[in-house]
Every structure is written in C-alpha cells, then in structure tokens.
SELOVO-154293 format. One record per residue (C-alpha): residue number from 1; x, y, z. Coordinates in nm, 3 decimals. Example, Ala and Ser with C-alpha at 12.3 -4.5 7.8 and 13.67 -1.06 7.14 Angstrom:
<nodes>
node nr=1	xx=1.230	yy=-0.450	zz=0.780
node nr=2	xx=1.367	yy=-0.106	zz=0.714
</nodes>
This chain:
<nodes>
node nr=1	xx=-1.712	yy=1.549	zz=-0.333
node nr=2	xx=-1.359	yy=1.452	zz=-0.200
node nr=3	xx=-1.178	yy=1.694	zz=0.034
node nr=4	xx=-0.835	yy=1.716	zz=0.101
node nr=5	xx=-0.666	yy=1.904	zz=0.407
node nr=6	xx=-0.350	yy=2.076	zz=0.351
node nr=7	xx=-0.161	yy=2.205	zz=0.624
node nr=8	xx=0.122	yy=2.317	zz=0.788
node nr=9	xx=0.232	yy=2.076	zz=1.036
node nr=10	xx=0.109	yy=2.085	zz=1.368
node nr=11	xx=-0.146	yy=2.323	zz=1.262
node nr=12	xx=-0.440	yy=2.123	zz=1.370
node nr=13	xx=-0.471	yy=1.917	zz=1.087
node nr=14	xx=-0.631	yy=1.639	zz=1.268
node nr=15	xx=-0.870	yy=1.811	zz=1.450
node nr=16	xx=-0.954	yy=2.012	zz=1.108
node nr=17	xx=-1.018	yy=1.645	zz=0.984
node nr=18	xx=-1.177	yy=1.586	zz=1.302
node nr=19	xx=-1.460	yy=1.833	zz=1.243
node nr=20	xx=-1.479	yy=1.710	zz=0.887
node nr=21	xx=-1.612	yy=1.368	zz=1.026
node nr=22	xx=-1.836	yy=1.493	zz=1.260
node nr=23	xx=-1.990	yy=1.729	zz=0.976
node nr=24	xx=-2.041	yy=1.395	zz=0.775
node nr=25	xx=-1.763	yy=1.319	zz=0.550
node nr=26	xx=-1.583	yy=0.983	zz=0.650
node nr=27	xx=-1.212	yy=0.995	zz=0.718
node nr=28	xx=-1.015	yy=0.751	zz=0.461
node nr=29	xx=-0.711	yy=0.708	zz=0.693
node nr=30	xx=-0.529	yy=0.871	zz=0.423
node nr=31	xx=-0.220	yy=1.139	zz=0.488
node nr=32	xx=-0.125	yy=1.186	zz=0.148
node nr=33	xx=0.236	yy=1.295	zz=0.022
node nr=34	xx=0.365	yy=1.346	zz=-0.286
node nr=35	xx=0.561	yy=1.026	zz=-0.399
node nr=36	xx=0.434	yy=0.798	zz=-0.061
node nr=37	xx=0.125	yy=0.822	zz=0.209
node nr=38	xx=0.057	yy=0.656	zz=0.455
node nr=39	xx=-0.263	yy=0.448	zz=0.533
node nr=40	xx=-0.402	yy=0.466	zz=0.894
node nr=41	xx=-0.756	yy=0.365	zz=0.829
node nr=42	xx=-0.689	yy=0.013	zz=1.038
node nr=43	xx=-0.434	yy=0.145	zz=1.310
node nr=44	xx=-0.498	yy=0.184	zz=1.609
node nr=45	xx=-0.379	yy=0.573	zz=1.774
node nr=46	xx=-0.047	yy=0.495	zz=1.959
node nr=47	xx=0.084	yy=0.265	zz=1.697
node nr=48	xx=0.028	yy=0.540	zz=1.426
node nr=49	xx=0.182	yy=0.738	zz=1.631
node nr=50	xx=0.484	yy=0.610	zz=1.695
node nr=51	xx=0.509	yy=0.356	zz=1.394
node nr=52	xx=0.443	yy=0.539	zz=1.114
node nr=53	xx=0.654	yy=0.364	zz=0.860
node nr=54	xx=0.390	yy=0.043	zz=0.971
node nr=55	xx=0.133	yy=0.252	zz=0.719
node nr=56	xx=0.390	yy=0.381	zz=0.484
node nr=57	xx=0.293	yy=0.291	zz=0.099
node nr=58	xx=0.531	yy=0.416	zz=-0.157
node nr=59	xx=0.348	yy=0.552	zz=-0.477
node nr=60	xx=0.241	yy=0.915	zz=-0.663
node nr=61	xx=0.009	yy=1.124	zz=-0.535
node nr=62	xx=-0.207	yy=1.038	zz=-0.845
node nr=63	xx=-0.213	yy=0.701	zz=-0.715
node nr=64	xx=-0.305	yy=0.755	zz=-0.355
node nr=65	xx=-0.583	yy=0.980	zz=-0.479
node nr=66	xx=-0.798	yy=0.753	zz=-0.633
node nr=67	xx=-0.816	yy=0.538	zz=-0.273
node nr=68	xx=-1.005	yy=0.864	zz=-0.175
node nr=69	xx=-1.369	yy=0.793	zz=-0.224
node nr=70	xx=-1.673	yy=1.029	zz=-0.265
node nr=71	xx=-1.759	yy=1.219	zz=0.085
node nr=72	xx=-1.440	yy=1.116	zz=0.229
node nr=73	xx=-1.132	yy=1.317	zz=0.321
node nr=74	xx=-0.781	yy=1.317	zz=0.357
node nr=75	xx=-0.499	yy=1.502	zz=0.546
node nr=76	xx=-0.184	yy=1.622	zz=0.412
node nr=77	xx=0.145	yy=1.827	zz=0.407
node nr=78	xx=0.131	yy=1.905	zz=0.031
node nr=79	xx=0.252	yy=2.174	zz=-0.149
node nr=80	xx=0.104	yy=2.379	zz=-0.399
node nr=81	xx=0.290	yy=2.234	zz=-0.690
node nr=82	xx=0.057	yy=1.939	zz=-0.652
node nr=83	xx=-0.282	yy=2.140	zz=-0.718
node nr=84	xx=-0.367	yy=2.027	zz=-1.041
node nr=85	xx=-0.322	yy=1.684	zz=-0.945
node nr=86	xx=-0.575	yy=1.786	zz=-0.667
node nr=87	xx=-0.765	yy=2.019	zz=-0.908
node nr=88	xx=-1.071	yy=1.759	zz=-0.837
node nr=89	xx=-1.049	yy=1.774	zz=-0.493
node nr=90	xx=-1.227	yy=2.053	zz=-0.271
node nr=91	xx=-0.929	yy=2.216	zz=-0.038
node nr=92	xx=-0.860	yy=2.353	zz=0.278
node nr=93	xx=-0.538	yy=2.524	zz=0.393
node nr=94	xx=-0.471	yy=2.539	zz=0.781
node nr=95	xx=-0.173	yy=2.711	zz=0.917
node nr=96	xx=-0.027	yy=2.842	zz=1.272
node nr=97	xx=0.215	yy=3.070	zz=1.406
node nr=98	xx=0.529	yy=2.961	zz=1.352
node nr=99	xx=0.722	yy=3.001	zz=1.677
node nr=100	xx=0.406	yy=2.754	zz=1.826
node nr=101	xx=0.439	yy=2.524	zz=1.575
node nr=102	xx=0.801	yy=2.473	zz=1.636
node nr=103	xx=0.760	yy=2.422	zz=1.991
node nr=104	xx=0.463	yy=2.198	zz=1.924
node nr=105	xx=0.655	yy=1.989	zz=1.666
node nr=106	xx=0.942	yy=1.940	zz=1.960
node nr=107	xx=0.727	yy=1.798	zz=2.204
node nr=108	xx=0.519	yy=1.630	zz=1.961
node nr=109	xx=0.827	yy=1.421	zz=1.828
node nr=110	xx=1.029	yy=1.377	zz=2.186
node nr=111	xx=0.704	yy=1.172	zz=2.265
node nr=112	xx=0.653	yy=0.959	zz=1.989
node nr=113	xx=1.032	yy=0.887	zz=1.906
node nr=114	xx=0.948	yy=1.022	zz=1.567
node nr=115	xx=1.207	yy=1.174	zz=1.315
node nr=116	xx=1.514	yy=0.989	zz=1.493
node nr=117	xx=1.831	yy=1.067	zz=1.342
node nr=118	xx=2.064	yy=0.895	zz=1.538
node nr=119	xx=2.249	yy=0.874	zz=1.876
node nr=120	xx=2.325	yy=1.214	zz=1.882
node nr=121	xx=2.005	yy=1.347	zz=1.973
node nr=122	xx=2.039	yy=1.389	zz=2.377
node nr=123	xx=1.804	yy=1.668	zz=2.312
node nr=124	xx=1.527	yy=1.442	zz=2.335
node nr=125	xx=1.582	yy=1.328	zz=2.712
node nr=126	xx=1.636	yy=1.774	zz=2.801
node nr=127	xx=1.369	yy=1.881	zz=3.022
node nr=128	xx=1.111	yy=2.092	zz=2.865
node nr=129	xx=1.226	yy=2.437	zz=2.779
node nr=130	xx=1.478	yy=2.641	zz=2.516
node nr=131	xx=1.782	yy=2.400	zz=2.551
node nr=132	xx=1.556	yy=2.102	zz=2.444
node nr=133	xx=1.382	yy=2.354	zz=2.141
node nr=134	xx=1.762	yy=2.442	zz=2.018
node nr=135	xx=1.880	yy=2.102	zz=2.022
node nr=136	xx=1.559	yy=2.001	zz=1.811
node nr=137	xx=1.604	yy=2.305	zz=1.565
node nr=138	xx=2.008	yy=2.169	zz=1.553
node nr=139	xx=1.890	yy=1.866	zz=1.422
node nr=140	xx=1.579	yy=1.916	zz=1.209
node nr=141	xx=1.534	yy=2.301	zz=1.093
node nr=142	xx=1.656	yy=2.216	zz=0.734
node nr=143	xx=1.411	yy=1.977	zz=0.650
node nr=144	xx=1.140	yy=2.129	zz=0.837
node nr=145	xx=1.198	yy=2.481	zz=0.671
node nr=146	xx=1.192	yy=2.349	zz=0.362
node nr=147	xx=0.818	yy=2.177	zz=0.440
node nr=148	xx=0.700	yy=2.479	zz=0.554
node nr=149	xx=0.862	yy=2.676	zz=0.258
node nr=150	xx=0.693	yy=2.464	zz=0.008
node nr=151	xx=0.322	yy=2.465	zz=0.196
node nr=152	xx=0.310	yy=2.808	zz=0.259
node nr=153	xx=0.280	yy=2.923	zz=-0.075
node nr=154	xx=-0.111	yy=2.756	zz=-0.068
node nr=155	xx=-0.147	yy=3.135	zz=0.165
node nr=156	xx=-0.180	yy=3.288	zz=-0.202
node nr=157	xx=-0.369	yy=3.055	zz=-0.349
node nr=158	xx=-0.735	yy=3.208	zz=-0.442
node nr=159	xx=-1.004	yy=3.069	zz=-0.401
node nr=160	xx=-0.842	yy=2.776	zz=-0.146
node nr=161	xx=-1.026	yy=2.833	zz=0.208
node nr=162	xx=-0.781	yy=2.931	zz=0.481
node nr=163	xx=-0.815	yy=2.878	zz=0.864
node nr=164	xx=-0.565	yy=2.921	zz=1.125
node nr=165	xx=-0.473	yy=2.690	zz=1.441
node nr=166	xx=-0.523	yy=3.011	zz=1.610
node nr=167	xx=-0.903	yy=3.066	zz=1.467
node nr=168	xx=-1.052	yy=2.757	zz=1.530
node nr=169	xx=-0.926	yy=2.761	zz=1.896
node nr=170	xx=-1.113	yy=3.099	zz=1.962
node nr=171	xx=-0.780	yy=3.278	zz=2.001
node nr=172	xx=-0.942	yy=3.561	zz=1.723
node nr=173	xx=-1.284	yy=3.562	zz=1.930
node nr=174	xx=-1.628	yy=3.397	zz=1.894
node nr=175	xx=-1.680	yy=3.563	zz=1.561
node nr=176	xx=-1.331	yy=3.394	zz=1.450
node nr=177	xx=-1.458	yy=3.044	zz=1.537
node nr=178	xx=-1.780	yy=3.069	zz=1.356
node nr=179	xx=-1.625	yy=3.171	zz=1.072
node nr=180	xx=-1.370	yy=2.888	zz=1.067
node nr=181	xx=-1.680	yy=2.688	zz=1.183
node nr=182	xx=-1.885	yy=2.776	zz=0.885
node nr=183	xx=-1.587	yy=2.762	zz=0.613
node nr=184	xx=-1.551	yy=2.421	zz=0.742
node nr=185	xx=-1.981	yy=2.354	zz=0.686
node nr=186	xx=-1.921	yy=2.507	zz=0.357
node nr=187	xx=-1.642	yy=2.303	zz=0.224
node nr=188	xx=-1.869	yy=1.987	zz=0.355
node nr=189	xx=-2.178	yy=2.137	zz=0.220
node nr=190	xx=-2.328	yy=2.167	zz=0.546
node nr=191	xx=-2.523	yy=2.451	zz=0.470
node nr=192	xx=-2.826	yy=2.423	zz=0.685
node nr=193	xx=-2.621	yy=2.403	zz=1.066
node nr=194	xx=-2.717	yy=2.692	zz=1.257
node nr=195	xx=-2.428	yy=2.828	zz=1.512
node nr=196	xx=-2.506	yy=2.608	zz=1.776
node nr=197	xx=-2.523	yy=2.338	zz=1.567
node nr=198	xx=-2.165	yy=2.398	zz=1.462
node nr=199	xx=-2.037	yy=2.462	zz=1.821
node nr=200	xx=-2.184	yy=2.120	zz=1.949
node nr=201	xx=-1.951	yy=2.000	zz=1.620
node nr=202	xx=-1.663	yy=2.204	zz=1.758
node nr=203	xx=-1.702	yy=2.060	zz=2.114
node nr=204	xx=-1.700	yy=1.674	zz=1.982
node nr=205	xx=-1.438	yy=1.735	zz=1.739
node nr=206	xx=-1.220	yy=1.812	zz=2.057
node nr=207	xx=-1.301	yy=1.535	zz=2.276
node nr=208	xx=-1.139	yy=1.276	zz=1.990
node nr=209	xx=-0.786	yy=1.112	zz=2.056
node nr=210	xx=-0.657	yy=1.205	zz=1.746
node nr=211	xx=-0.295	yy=1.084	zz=1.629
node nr=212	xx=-0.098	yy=1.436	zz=1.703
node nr=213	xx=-0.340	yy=1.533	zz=1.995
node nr=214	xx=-0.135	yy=1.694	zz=2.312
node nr=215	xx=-0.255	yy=1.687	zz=2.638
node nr=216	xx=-0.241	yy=2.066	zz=2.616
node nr=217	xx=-0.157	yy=2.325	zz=2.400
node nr=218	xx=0.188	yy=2.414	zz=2.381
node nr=219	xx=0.322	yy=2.686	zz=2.571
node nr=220	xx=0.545	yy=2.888	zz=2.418
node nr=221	xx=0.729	yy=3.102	zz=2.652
node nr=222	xx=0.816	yy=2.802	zz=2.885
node nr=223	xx=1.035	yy=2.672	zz=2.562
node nr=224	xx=1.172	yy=3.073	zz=2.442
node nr=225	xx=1.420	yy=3.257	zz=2.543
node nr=226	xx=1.669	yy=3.511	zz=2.304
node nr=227	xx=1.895	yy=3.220	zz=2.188
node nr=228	xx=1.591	yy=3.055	zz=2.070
node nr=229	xx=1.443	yy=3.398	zz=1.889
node nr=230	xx=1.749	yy=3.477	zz=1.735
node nr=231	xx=1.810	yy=3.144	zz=1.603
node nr=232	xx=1.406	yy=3.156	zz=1.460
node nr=233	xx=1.488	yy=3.439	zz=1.261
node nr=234	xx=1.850	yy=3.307	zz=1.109
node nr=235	xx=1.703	yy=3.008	zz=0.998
node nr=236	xx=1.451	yy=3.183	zz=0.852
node nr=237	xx=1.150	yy=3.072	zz=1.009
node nr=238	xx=1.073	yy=3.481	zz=1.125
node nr=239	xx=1.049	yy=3.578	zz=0.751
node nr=240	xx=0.826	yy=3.259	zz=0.679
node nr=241	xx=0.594	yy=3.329	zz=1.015
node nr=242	xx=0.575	yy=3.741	zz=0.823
node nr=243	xx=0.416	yy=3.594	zz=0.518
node nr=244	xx=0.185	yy=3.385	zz=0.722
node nr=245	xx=0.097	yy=3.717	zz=0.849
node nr=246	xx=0.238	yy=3.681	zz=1.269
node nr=247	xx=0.491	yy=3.904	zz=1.237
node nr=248	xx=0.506	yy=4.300	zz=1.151
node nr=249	xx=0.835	yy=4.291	zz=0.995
node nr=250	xx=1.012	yy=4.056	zz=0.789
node nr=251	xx=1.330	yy=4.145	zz=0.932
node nr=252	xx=1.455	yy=4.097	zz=1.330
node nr=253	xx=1.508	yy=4.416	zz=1.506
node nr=254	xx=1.878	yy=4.523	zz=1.482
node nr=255	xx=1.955	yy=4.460	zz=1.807
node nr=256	xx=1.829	yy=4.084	zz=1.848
node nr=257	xx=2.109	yy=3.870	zz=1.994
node nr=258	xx=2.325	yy=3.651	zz=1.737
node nr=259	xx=2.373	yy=3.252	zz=1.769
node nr=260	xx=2.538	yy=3.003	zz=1.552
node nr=261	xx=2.356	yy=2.832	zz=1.294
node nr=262	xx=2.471	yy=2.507	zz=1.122
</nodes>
C-alpha cells in the first residue's frame, strides 16, 4: 500500500500527512509534482521551508513514484489528469474554503520569503490585513487560480476519499472529526482504532512542527474587507470556492463593490 495526499494548498496537507504517520505509514519526504518534486526526507523544518529549491529534483511524476515505497506516503498538489499514473496509489483529497486559504497562503509565504517575484513586492513588509492580501492576490492570483483550477476537479472524482481543512479541525462538530478521523484509519487500514484511539492520533498529529504549520489559524476577517471580496469573486476564486461547496451561489450579489483586476 502506497498513499498519496492530494490537496489544495494550505488545506492541511501536512497535518493530513501528519496523521498518516502517526496511524503507521512512514512519511517518504516526498511532495510530488508533475514534471519535478521535491525531496525533504533529510531537511531539517526551517530550511524546507524557506529553501525549497535545496530539495527540488526535476523528473516525471512516473519517476518520483517509484521512490515511494510500500506503507509510505506522499503529499502533493496534483491534479486529476495525473490519476492513472497514480491509479496504484490509494488517494486522499483535502480541500478548504477558499477565502481561508488565500489568506493562509499570504501569511504563509510573507514568512518564508517563498514565491518571490521581484522587487516589486512591498506587499510583503504591509502589516497584516486587506492591503497586504490585495497586494499578494496582485502578484500571484494567476498562477494560484490556475493550481486550484486544476486540483479541484479531484471534488468529482468517485471513489477518491474527501476531507476538508474545516472537518478535521472540528469546525463541522465531533461527528465531522471522527469521520475524517476514520476515513483517514481506513485509507491506512487502521481498522481496529476505536474513537479514542483516533483522537489521541488527532491530538499528536497537532503537536508536530510541520513545514507549513502557523502559529495559529488564520483569521480571516482581520485580512477582508469589500475590496478584497470583490476582487475574490473577479478573479474567480468565488465560483471555484461554489464548486468546493462554501458558497450558495456561483455568482456575487449584484450589488458587490467593483475593483480593478490585472
């Protein structure tokens, strides 16, 4: 059994991975990608974090997979086109409201110096809140709505276990955790944990320093404002976030503000 994690970014994927290891599969280091991955079984957290082109290792996904050994997982951004090369591979898709995972992704990379594209980005040095989250979506919303575009099609995948950021963190409700809880047990054939079993699994799964982990969860309404929701819906991350299943309407109201959109 190999498992691969496939995931929305800043979705939880490490802590998804996280529980994986403490239900007994052994983490390979391995975030795959489609023509590169990168290998972080031998680095240590902060470099990984902030050096991730240290672990980079340019090849095809069919390459990278057979590094991943039996009872050991690996984490990923990958899109559905790639499931038959991962038809061997048991699968898990984990996903996250949108507007979070934007504001998540701007802290996330204003820390670690990630995704620099050049001197322009003053956004970076902002104080926390919508300025700083437009500047970000100035500079990155193309390539990050075309990620999410591409992974969120896995959402109608049968037969591919789904959990959201939102369900593992108890947002749905006791009943919403255990069932995360158990998808995960299944997935690592863990059959035989009872409930408590799975919540002591939960509990150490949290206390790991994992590469993407936050000293807190993002607030959102510290970083939104109507600038900031009318600029989610006109670059299309509101109709992405209705697929995903966040939003009752795929469409902004009529009378949601208007703001330039390179």
């Amino acid at each position: 059994m190999r498992v691969v994690v496939c995931s929305i970014p800043k979705s939880g994927t490490y802590l998804i991975g996280e529980i994986l290891r403490v239900l007994g599969l052994r983490n390979s280091g391995l975030h795959l990608g489609v023509t590169a991955m990168n290998d972080y079984g031998r680095a240590d957290v902060d470099t990984a974090r902030r050096d991730p082109n240290r672990f980079l290792v340019a090849e095809p996904l069919t390459e990278s997979l057979r590094r991943l050994g039996h009872g050991e997982y690996a984490l990923s951004h990958l899109p559905p086109s790639t499931a038959y090369a991962l038809r061997e591979c048991e699968l898990v898709f984990v996903y996250r409201n949108l507007r979070d995972v934007l504001v998540s992704f701007c802290r996330w990379i204003a820390r670690t110096g990630r995704w620099q594209a050049g001197q322009t980005e003053s956004w970076r040095h902002l104080p926390d809140g919508p300025d700083k989250l437009l500047g970000f979506l100035d500079a990155h919303n193309q390539v990050f709505i075309r990620t999410i575009s591409n992974n969120i099609r896995w959402r109608e995948m049968m037969g591919v276990p789904q959990i959201s950021f939102e369900q593992i963190m108890g947002d749905e409700g006791a009943d919403g955790v255990m069932k995360a809880l158990k998808t995960l047990a299944t997935v690592a054939c863990r059959h035989e944990l009872t409930d408590g079993d799975l919540r002591n699994v939960l509990e150490s799964a949290k206390m790991a320093d994992t590469m993407t982990r936050s000293e807190s969860r993002s607030k959102r309404d510290a970083f939104w404002d109507d600038r900031v929701e009318a600029a989610f819906w006109e670059m299309g991350f509101g109709a992405l976030n209705h697929q995903l299943g966040f939003e009752s309407q795929a469409h902004p109201s009529s009378n949601a503000p208007k703001v330039h959109v390179r």
